[in-house]
C-alpha positions in Angstrom: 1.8 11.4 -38.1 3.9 9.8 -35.9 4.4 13.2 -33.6 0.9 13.2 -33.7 1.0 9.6 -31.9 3.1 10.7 -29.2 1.4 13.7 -28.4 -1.7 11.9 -28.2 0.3 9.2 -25.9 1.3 11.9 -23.7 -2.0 13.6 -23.6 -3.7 10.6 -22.5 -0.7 9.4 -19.9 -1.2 11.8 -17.3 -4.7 12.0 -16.9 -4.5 8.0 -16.4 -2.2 8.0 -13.7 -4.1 10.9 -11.9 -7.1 9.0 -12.2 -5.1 5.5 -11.0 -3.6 8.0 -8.4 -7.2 8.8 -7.5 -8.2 5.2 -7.4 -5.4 4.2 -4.9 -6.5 7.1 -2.9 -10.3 6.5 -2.5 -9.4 2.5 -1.8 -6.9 3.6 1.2 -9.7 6.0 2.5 -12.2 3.1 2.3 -10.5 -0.1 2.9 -7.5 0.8 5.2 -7.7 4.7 6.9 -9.9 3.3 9.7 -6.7 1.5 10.9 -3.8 3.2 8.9 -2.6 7.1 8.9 -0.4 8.4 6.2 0.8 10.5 8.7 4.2 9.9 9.9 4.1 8.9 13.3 0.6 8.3 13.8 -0.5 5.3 14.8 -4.3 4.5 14.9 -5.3 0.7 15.4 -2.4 -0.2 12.7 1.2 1.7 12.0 1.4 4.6 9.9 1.8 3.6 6.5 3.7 6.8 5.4 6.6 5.6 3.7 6.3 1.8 4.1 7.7 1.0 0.9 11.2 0.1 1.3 10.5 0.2 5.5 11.3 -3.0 7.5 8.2 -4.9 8.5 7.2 -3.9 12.2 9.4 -1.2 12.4 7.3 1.9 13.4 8.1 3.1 17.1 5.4 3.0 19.5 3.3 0.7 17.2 1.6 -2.3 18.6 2.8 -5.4 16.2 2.4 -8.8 16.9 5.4 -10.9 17.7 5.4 -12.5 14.1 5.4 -8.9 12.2 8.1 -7.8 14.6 10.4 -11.1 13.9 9.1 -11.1 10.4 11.9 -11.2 7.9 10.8 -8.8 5.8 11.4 -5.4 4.2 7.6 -4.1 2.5 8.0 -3.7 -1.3 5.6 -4.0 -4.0 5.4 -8.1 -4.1 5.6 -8.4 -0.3 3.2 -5.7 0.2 0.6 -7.8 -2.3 0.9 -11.4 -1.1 0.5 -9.5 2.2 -2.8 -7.7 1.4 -4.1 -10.7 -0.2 -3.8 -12.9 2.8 -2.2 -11.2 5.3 -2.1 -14.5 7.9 -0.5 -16.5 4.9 1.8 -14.2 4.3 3.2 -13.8 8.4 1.4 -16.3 10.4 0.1 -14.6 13.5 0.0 -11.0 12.3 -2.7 -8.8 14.0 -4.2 -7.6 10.6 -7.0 -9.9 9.4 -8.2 -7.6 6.7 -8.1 -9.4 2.9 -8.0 -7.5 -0.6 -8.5 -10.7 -3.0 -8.7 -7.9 -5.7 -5.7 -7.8 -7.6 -6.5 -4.3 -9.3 -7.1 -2.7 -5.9 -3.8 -3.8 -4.2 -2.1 -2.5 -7.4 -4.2 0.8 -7.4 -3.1 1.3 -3.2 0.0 0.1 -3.8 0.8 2.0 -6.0 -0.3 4.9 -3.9 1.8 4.0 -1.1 4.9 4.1 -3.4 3.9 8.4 -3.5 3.3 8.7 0.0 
């Protein structure tokens, strides 16, 4: 029985986090690709966000940032990279990006995408 279990676990794992994966993926495409490439070096209206996580705040050559993200403190990681999308201007008074996600389970789902990109 209890091999059984853990097969079942397993079965069920993956196709979860493909379909969390997913999630994260459509939310970037409709809340931040407007502004946001995944490509490195590409910067639209906003940075590239390919491989923010673990990336000093306004650190992407050639971006435009605001004085406050430049002088911001601040290395993006999963906690910083929520308090940020849920109130951006809270987070680093005078940023540029005015865009909110008050949904907790989106943030997670696009943070968590970021962390694979």
């Amino acid at each position: 029985m209890a091999v059984l279990s853990v097969a079942f676990l397993f079965a069920f794992k993956v196709p979860v986090q493909a379909q969390q994966q997913e999630k994260g993926e459509t939310l970037f495409s409709q809340r931040c690709s407007a502004c946001h490439s995944l490509k490195p070096g590409q910067t639209k209206m906003g940075p590239s966000l390919a491989g923010i996580v673990g990336r000093k705040a306004g650190s992407v050559a050639r971006a435009r940032y605001s004085k406050a993200l430049q002088n911001a403190d601040l290395v993006w990681n999963n906690a910083s990279l929520d308090q940020f999308l849920t109130n951006p201007g809270k987070k680093v008074p005078g940023t540029r990006m005015t865009v909110r996600l008050p949904d907790a389970g989106q943030r997670r789902a696009i943070i968590e995408f970021l962390n694979r990109q």
